[in-house]
N, C-alpha and C positions, 0 to 999 in steps of 0.2 A: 816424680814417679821413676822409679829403678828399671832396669830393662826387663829382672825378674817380674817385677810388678806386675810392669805393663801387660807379659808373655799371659803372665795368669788372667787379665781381663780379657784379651781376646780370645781365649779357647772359651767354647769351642767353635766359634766361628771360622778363626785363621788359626793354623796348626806353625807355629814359630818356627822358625827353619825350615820350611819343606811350603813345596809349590804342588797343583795336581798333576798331573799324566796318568792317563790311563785308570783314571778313580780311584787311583793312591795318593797320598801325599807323601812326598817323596826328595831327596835333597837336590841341590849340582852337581852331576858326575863330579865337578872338581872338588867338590866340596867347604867350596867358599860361601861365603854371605855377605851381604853387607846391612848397613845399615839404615832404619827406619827412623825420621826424627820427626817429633813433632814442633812443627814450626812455632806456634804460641809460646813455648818454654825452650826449645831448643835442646830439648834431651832426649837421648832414643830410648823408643819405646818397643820396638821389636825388631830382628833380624830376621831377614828373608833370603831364600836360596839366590846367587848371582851364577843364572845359567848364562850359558853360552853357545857355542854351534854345536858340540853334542847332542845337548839339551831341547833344542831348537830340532833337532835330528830326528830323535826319538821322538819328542810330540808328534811332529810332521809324520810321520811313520806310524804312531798309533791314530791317529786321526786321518790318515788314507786308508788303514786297515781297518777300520772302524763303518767310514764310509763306503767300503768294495763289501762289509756284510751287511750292509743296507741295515746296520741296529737300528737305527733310529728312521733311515726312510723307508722301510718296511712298515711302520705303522702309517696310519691311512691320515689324510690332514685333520679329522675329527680327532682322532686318537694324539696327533701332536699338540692339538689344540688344549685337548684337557690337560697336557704336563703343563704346558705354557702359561694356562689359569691357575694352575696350580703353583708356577715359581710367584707368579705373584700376589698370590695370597700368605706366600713363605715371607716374601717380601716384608707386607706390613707386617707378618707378625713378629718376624723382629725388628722393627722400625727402631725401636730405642738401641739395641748393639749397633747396628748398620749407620745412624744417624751419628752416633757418637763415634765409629769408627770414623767417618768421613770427616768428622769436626777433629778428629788426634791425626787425620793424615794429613787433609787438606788445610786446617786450622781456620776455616768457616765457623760462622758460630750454630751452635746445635739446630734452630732454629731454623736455618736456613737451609741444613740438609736433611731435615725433612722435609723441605718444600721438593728439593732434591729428589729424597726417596722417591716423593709422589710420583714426578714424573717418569723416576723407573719402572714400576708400577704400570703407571698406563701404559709404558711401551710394551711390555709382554703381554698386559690386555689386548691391546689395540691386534698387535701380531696374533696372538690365539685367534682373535676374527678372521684372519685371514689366514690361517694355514689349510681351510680345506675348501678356500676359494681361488686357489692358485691355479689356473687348466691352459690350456691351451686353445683353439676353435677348428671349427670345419668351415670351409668354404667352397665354393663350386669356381673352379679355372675352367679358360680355355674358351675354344669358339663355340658357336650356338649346334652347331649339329654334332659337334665333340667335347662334352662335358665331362669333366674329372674332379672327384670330391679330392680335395688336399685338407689333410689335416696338420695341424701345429701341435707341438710338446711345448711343458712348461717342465725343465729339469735343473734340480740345483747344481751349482758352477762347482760344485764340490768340496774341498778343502779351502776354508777361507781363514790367514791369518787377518789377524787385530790387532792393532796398537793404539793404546787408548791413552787419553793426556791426562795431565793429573790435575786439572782445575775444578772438574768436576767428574770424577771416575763412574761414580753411582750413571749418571746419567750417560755416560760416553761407553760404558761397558754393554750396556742395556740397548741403546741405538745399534748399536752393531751386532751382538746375540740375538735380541729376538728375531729379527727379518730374516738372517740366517737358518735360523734353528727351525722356522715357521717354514721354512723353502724344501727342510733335507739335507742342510749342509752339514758337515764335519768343523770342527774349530778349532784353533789354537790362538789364544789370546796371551797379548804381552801387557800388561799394565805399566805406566811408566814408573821408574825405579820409585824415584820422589814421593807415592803414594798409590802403593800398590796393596793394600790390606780387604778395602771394600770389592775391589775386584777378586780377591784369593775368596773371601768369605762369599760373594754373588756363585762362585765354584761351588761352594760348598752345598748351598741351596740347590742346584741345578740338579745335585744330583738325587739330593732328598728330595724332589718335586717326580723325578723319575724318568730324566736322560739320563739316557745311557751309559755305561762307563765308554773311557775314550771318545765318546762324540767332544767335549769340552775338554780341553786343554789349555793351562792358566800356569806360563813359564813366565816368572819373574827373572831381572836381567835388568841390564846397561845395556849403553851403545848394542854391542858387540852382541846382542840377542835380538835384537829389532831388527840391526843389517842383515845377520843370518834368514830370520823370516822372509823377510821384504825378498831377499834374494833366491828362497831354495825354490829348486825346479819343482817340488813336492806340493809347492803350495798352489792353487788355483786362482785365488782371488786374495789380495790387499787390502783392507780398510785402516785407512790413517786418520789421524788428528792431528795437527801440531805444528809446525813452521812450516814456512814456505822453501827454506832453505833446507827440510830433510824431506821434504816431497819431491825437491826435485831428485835427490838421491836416490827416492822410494821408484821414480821413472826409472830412471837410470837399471835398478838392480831390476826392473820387473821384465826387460828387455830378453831376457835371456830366456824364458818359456814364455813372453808372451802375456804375463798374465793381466787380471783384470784389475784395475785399481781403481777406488773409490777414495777423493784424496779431499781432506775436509782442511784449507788451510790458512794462514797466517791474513786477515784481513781488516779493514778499517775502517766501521760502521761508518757513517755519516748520520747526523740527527739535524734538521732542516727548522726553524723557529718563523715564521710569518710574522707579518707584522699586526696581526686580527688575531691571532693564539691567546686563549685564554694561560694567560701567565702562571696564574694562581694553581693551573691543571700539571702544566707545560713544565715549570721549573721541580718539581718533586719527580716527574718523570724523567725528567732530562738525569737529574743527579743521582735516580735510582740507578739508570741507564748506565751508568759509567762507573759510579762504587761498587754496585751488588757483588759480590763473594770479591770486596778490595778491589774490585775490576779486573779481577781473573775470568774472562768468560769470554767466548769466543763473539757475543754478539756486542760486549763494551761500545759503550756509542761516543767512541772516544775522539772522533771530528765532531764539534758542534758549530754549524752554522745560523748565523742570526741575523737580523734583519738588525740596518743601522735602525732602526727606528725603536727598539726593544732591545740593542741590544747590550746596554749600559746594565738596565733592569737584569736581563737572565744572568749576565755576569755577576754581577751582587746578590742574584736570587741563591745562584748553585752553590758561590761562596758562602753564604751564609748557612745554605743547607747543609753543606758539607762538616760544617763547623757545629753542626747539631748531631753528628753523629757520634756515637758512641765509641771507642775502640776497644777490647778487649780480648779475652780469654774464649776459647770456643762456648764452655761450659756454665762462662759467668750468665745471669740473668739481662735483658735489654741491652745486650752488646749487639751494635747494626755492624760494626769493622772487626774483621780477626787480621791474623797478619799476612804479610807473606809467604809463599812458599819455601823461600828460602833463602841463605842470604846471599846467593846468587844474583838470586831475583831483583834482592832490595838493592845490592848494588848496580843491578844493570839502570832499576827505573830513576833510583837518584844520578845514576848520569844521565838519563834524561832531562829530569828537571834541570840539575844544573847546566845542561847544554840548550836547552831554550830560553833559561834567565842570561848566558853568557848570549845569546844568538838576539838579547829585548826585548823576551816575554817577561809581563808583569808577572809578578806571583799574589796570586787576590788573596790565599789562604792559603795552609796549610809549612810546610816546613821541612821538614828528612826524616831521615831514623833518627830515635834516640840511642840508650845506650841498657833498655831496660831487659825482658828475658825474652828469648829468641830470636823474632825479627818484628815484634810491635813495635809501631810507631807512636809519637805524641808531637801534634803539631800546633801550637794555639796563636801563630800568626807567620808572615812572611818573616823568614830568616831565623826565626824562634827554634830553639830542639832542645827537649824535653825528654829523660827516658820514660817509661812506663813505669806506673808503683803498683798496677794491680788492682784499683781502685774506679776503673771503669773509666777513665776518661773520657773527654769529648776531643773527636778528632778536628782536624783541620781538613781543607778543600784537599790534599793532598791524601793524607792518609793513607798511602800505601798504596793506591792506585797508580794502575797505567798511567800515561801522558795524557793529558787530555788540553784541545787543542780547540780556541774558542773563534770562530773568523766572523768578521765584522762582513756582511753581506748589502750591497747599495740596491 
C-alpha cells in the first residue's frame, strides 16, 4: 500500500496531515509530520501533523475557552447523555473503518479490534448513564439545638489533558473521554505518535454525535507534545497510560499548578495455577492471558505461578498452546498473532528473551524475529527463526510476546 493509497482509505475518517483544534482540522504550526507505519508490512500508510508546544498552546487555550463558555456544560446531564449515546452508536456504525484502522495502526488482527470497538462502545454507553446522575448532597451539621443544612457540588476539574498509549488506542481514548465528557470537562487529547489514526477519527465522530466545537481536542506529537501537556499551567487535570518511567516525569511536570493526575502504569500481572485447577480450563486461559493483541496489553498475565505439582503440565500445556497460534497479517482470515508495534519493540523483547535464556531460562517454544515484512515473527521451535511468507503460519510460545516468566511454586 503507497502512502497515497493508504491517505485515500482513511478519508474521511482521518484527514492526512492535519489534527483537530477547535473543530478544524488543522496542520503543526511548524508544519512538520511525521510518519504513520503500519507495523504488519512495515510501510507507511499516512502522515500526521508533529505538533509541539505551540500546538499544545493553542489546544490548551481553545479548550479553557471553550470550557469558561460553559458549551458544552451548559447543557443539562440528560442533554450530555444523549450526545454520549449518540457517539456510540456512530461507533458501531462505522465499526468496519474503525476496526481496520486499528488493525493498520496497531497491526492486531481485525478480529480482535472489534472486540476492541465493543468495549469503546460501552464506555460511552456506560458514561451517558451517568452524566445526569453526577450531584452532590445535603446534610444537616452541627449541634442539636444548632443545626445548619451544608450542601456539597459535584463540579468538573475542567481542562483535562490525555495521553493515550498505543496497544489499544480505540479502548484507551474512550476510558478517558467519556467520564470526562459525562462530568463537563474540556479536553485535549494526545494519542501516542506510533498509532494515532483511531484516536484522530474517535475526533471525528465526537463532533458529528454533537460536542461541541473546541470541547475535544486531538493534537498529534512526540515526546515534545506529551511534555508540553503534562506540564502547562492551562491544563487541570492529566490522564496517563504508559510507563512507569514517564509517569514519574508526568509527577514531576504536574508540580508546577498542582494539578491532578490519573496515572495508569507500567505493571506485572501475576496468574497463580493451584494444584486442583482444572488444567483443561486453566491452560487456554493462561496463554490467552499473555498473547492477546501479541501481549501488548496492559493486564498481560506475564508472571505465571504454578504449583510444583502441575507445573511441568501448564508448562507443556501454554507451550504447545502457543504453538497453535496462528501469526499473521491484521486483515488475513484466522490469524490469532499480528505483529509488533514496532521494531523498537521487537528489538527491546528479543533482548529480553535472549537475556533470560543467557540468565537459564529454558525456551519451551517459540524462537525471535524472522526476517519477513515489517515486524512478524515465525517461530516453530527453540533457537529456530523463520521469516514470515504470508501464508498464515503457526506461531511459537514466543511469538512476539512480552516476557513471560513461568515460577515453579512448593
Amino acid at each position: 500500500m503507497t502512502v497515497d493509497g493508504a491517505a485515500r482509505g482513511l478519508d474521511p475518517l482521518v484527514v492526512p496531515g492535519r489534527m483537530l483544534v477547535n473543530g478544524a482540522w488543522v496542520p503543526a504550526r511548524s508544519g512538520q509530520t511525521f510518519a504513520v507505519v503500519d507495523p504488519g508490512r512495515g510501510e507507511v500508510v499516512a502522515r500526521v501533523p508533529e505538533g509541539g508546544t505551540e500546538d499544545v498552546d493553542r489546544a490548551v487555550a481553545v479548550a479553557r475557552q471553550a470550557f469558561r463558555d460553559e458549551r458544552w456544560l451548559r447543557l443539562s446531564g440528560a442533554q450530555r447523555a444523549v450526545v454520549l449515546w449518540r457517539v456510540s452508536e456512530l461507533l458501531e456504525a462505522h465499526a468496519d473503518e474503525l476496526a481496520r484502522l486499528e488493525s493498520l495502526d496497531v497491526g492486531m488482527p481485525v478480529a480482535q479490534a472489534r472486540l476492541m470497538l465493543g468495549e469503546a462502545v460501552n464506555r460511552f454507553r456506560y458514561f451517558a448513564g451517568w452524566a445526569d446522575k453526577i450531584h452532590g448532597r445535603s446534610v444537616e451539621i452541627g449541634p442539636a439545638e444548632r443545626r445548619f443544612q451544608g450542601v456539597t457540588l459535584k463540579e468538573p476539574v475542567g481542562v483535562v489533558g490525555m495521553i493515550v498509549p498505543w496497544n489499544a488506542p480505540m479502548i484507551a481514548t474512550s476510558q478517558k473521554l467519556a467520564p470526562a465528557l459525562a462530568a463537563g470537562c474540556a479536553c485535549v487529547v494526545k494519542p501516542s505518535e506510533e498509532a494515532p489514526l483511531t484516536t484522530l477519527a474517535i475526533g471525528r465522530l465526537l463532533l458529528e454525535a454533537g460536542v461541541p466545537e473546541g470541547v475535544v481536542n486531538v493534537v498529534t506529537g512526540k515526546a515534545a507534545a506529551g511534555a508540553a501537556l503534562a506540564a502547562h499551567p492551562g491544563v487541570d487535570k492529566v490522564s496517563f497510560t504508559g510507563s512507569t518511567q514517564v509517569g514519574r516525569m508526568i509527577v514531576e511536570a504536574a508540580a508546577g499548578n498542582l494539578k491532578k493526575l490519573q496515572l495508569e502504569l507500567g505493571g506485572k500481572s501475576p496468574v497463580i495455577v493451584l494444584p486442583d485447577a482444572d488444567l483443561s480450563e486453566v491452560i487456554p486461559g493462561v496463554a490467552m492471558g499473555v498473547f492477546w493483541n501479541t501481549g501488548q496489553i496492559c493486564t498481560s498475565g506475564t508472571r505465571l505461578f504454578a504449583h510444583e505439582d502441575v507445573f511441568d503440565k501448564v508448562v507443556e500445556g501454554v507451550a504447545e498452546y502457543g504453538r497453535s497460534l496462528r501469526i499473521g497479517y491484521g486483515t488475513e482470515p484466522d490469524v490469532d498473532l499480528g505483529p509488533l508495534i514496532s521494531q523498537r519493540h521487537l528489538d527491546r523483547v528479543s533482548r529480553h528473551v535472549d537475556g533470560a535464556v543467557k540468565d537459564g531460562a529454558r525456551l519451551v517454544g517459540g524462537g525471535g524475529p524472522g526476517g519477513g515484512e515489517g515486524v512478524l515473527l515465525r517461530a516453530d521451535g527453540p533457537g529456530r527463526r523463520r521469516p514470515v511468507d504470508g501464508r498464515r503460519p503457526r506461531g511459537g510460545l514466543r511469538a512476539g510476546a512480552r516476557r513471560h516468566a513461568v515460577h515453579r511454586c512448593g
